[in-house]
N, C-alpha and C positions, 0 to 999 in steps of 0.2 A: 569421538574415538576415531571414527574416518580420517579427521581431519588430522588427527596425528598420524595415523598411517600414510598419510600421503605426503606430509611435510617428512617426515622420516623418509621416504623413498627418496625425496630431492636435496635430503644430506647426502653427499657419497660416503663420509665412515659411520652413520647408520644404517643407508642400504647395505654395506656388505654385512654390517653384525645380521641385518634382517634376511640376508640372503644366505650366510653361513647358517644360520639356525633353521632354514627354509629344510638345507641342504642334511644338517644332523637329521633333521624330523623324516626325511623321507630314506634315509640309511637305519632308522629305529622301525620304521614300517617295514620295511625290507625285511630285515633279521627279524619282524614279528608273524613274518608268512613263511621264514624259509622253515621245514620239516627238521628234526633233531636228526642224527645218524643214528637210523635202524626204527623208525619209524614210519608204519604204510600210510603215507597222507588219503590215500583211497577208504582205508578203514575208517581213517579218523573222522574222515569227511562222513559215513553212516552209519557212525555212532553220534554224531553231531545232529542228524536228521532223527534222529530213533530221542535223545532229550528233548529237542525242543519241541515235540510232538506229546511228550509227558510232563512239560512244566517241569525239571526240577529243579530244586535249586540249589543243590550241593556245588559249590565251590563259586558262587555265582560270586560274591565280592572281589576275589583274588582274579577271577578272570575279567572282573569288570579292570581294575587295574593295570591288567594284562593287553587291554585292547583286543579282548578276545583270541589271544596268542596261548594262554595257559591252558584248553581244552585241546587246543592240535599239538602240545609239545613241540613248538617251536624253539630255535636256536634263543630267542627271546623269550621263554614262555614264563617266566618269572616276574618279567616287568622289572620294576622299578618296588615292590612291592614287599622286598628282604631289605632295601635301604631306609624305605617309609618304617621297616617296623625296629630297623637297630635304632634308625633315630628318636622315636621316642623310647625304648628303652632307657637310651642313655640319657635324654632329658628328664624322666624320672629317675635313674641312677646318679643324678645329681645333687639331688635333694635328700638320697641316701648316706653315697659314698663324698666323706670331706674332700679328698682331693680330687673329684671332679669340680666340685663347688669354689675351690682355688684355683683351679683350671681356667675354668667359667670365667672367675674373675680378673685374670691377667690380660683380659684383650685378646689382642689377635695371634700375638703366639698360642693362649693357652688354647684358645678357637682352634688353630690349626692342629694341636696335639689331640683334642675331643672327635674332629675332624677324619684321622690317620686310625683314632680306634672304631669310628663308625663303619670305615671302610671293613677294618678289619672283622667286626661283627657282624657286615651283611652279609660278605662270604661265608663265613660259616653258618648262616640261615641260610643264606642259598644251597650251603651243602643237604642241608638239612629238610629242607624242602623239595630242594630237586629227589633227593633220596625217596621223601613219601612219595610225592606225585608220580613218580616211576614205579615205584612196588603199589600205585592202586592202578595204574594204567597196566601193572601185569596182569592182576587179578582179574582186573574189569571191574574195578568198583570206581574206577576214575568219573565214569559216567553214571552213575547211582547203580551199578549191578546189571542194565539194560543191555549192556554187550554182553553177547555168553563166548566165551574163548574159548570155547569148544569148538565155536563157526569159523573158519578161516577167514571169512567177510567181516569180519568183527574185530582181530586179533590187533592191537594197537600195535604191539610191536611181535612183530610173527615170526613163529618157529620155523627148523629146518631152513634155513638159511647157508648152514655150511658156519657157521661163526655159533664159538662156545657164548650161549644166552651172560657167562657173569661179564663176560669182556663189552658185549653189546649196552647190557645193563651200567657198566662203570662207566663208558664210553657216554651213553647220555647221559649221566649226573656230571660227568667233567664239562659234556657241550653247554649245560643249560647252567652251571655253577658261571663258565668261563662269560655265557650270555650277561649275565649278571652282572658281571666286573667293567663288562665291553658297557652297557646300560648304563652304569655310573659313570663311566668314563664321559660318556658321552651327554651326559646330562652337565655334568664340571665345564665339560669344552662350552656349551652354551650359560652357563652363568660368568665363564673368563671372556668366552670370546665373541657369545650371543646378545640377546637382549637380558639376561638376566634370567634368577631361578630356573635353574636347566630342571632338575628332576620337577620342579611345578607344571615346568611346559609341554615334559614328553607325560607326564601323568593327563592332561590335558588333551593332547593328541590320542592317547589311547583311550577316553573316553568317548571325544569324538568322533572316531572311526568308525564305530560301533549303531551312531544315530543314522544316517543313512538306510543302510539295509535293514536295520529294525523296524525304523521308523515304516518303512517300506511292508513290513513283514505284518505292521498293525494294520494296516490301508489297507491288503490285502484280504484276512483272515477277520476284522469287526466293523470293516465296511468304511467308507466315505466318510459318512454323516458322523460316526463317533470320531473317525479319525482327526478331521476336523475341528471337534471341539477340541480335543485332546491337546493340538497345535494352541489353540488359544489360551484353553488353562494352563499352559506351560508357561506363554507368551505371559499371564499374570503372575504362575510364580517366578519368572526370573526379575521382574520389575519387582516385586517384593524382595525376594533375595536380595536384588541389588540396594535399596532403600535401606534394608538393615544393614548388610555389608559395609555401608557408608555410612552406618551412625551411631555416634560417639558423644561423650559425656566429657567436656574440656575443664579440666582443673585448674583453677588458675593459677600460676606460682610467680611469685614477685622475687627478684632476688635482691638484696641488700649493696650498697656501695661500701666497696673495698680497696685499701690501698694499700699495694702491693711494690716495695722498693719506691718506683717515682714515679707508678701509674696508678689511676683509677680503674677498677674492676668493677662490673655488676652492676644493677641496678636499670638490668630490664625486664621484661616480663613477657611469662611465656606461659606455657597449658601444658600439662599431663592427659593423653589419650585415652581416654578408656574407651574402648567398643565396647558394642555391647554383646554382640557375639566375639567373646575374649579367647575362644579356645578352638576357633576354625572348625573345621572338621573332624577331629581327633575324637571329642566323643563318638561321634556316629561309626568310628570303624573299631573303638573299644567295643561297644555295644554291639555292633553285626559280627561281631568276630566270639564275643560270648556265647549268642545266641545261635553261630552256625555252629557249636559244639552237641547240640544234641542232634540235630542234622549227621553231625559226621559219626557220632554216636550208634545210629540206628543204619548206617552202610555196613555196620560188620554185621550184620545179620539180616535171617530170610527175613521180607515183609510177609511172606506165607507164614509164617510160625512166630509170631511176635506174641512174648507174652503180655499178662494185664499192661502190668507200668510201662511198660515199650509203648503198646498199642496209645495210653496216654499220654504219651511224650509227642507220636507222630500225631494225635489228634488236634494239641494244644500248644506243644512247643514247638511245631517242626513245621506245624501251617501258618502259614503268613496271612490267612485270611480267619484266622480263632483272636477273638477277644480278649484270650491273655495272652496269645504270641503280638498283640498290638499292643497292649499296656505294659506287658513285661519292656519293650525294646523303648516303652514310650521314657517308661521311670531309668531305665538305666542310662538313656541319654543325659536326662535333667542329673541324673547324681552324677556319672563322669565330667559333666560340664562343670559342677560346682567341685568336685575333683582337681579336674582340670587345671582351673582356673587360679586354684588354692595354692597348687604347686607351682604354676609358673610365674605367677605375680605375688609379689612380697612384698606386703604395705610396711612392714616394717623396714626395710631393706632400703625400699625408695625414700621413705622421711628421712633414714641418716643419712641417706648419699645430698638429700636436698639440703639439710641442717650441716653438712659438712663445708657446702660451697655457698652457704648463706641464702638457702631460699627459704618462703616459707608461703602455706594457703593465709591467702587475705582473712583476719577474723578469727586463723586457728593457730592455735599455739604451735613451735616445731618440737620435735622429737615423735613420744609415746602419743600423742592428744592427733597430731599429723596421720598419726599412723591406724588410728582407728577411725576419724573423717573418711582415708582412704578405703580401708577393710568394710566400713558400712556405706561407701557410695558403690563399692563395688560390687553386695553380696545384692544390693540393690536394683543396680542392673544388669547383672548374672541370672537371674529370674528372669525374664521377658527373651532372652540371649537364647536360656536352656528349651524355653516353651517352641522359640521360633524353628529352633535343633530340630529339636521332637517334631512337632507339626509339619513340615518340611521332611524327615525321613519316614514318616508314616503314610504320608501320601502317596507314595508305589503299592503297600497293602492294599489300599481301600480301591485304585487302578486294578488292582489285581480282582478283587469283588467285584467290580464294574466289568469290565474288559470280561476274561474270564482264567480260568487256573493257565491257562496254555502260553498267555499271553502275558503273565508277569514277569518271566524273563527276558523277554523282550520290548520291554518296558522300562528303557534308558534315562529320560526327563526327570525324574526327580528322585527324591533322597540326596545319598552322598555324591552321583553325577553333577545335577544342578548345583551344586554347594561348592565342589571344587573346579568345576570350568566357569561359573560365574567369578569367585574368587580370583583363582588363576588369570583369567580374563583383564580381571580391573586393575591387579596388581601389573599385571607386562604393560598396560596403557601408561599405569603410573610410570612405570621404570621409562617407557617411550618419551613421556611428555618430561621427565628430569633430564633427560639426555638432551632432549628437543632445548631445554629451558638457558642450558649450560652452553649450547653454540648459539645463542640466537636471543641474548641477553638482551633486554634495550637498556639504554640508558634514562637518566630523570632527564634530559633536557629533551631528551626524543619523543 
């Protein structure tokens, strides 16, 4: 990986993609510290001390996202976070709505018109978003209720100002809606004019940000001797993570020789990919996104006065450390993934496109017979893919046991963290060493 970073610096038109993208990344940093208009960075900052002082964990995934920009209401505080979710929206609305599916199918035009409505849908979850986060950040539930807005020391966004509260209020849904669009934009500029996958890389940055002062915050607060392991279990799960991330089930497919006017076609051979983690990350934020619903469920009301069922929801569903808030999050990943997977890969889909252009698996008939080879090597290793999901985001929980309640929010290393800066990671080295591969071809006689 080094090695490609270094030979990439000694191209000049990869240094500048690497150095324009250098330059996005730290204009995304930027707009994720600056303060929204009509927010006391002063408040926010001791309301930020008064959570991480009680563990909690209300809105912890969407601020992971954020780069921890979503708790201060920054001009960024949205992240990249309304585009990650129009986009699987609409790659599930694909498999619903026929003419996305005819979309889908046209190539790159019909990519770019899929493309024009993504945009079009993150903004209005941005609306929609920036809308909540500001009416809890009025109330004070933004921070689980711990601010009382009665304190002037507390008030996120504070009265008597001399400015009518609705114009202040519309004023930050327009800054953080507008952050939103600036964020994609700028994600687009590094997949045209960067190293590739802009929104992978600034989601990447934004998790990284974050390990620093946390990491820092655990040395501190559980001491040396844990801290230390804690580095080294990491060190193993990212070496596992990477291992599965890299491994795949090669399908063999032969294609037939074809004559075409007054040429020969076909009749070479090549492999279908299957990983075996087929569906990325995408369960684990279907599933934390489930399960932060009774979380945000139990914010409208006093924890003083919670009745029975309330009282067992915060007991069993809302602790991270109860043995059905770990099984529940365990099963929903393994079913999303086989979900997942179901929708975005089509064994049928793929046998006729193969049988259309003369391919077929060695041994197995083409068409219907193709199609079901495919659908049971798949469902195959779709098992081992969903377990490694699960077991991998469950391990912040049991950190959290270990460590202790105060400390699982800042407790970065693993779950969906490790999952997508590993990912992210090995895919930009890919895109690095193709680019590498393409000026710096050898030849056979060299």
């Amino acid at each position: 990986m080094l090695s490609a970073f270094s030979s990439a610096l000694r191209t000049p038109d990869l240094r500048k993609k690497l150095l324009f993208t250098v330059a996005i990344i730290a204009l995304y940093r930027l707009g994720a510290t600056l303060p929204s208009p009509g927010v006391s960075y002063t408040n926010v900052q001791a309301c930020l001390k008064l959570t991480e002082q009680s563990g909690n964990q209300v809105l912890n995934l969407l601020n992971l996202f954020s780069g921890g920009a979503l708790l201060q209401l920054s001009i960024f505080a949205l992240g990249i976070m309304p585009y990650i979710t129009a986009s699987i929206i609409l790659q599930l609305l694909t498999v619903v709505i026929p003419r996305l599916e005819q979309l889908r199918k046209e190539g790159q035009s019909g990519q770019a018109k899929i493309t024009q409505y993504t945009r079009y849908l993150t903004l209005g979850l941005a609306v929609l978003q920036s809308s909540a986060f500001v009416a809890l950040a009025r109330t004070g539930q933004l921070f689980g209720g711990l601010c009382d807005q009665d304190n002037p020391s507390y008030q996120i966004i504070p009265e008597g100002t001399g400015v009518p509260m609705w114009l202040t209020l519309t004023v930050l849904v327009m800054t953080m809606t507008a952050g939103t669009g600036v964020v994609m934009w700028l994600g687009e500029l590094v997949t045209d004019r960067g190293v590739g996958n802009g929104m992978s890389v600034l989601i990447f940055t934004s998790i990284a940000a974050r390990l620093p002062g946390e990491g820092w915050t655990i040395k501190q607060t559980a001491g040396t001797a844990k801290f230390l392991l804690v580095i080294a279990l990491v060190l193993v799960i990212i070496g596992l993570v990477v291992f599965i991330e890299q491994a795949q089930r090669r399908i063999p497919v032969q294609y037939a020789k074809r004559m075409i006017g007054r040429r020969m076609y076909g009749g070479t051979s090549t492999y279908i990919p299957l990983k075996v983690n087929q569906a990325g990350v995408v369960p684990v934020i279907f599933a934390s996104s489930l399960l932060y619903l009774p979380q945000l469920y139990l914010q409208f009301f006093d924890k003083n006065n919670l009745k029975g069922y309330q009282i067992w929801i915060q007991n069993w569903l809302a602790d991270p450390t109860s043995w059905l808030y770990i099984s529940v999050y365990f099963l929903l990943i393994i079913f999303f993934t086989y979900f997942y997977v179901s929708i975005t890969f089509n064994p049928t889909e793929v046998a006729e496109n193969m049988k259309k252009y003369g391919g077929f698996v060695p041994g197995i008939r083409p068409g219907k017979p193709t199609a079901d080879y495919l659908d049971f090597i798949l469902s195959r290793i779709t098992l081992p893919g969903a377990l490694y999901l699960g077991l991998i985001s469950v391990l912040p929980n049991f950190f959290f046991i270990w460590l202790d309640q105060q400390q699982y929010q800042n407790f970065p290393f693993g779950g969906t963290a490790v999952l997508i800066m590993v990912g992210v990671g090995l895919e930009t080295v890919k895109q690095i060493e193709s680019q590498l591969m393409q000026r710096n071809y050898e030849g056979f006689l060299r």
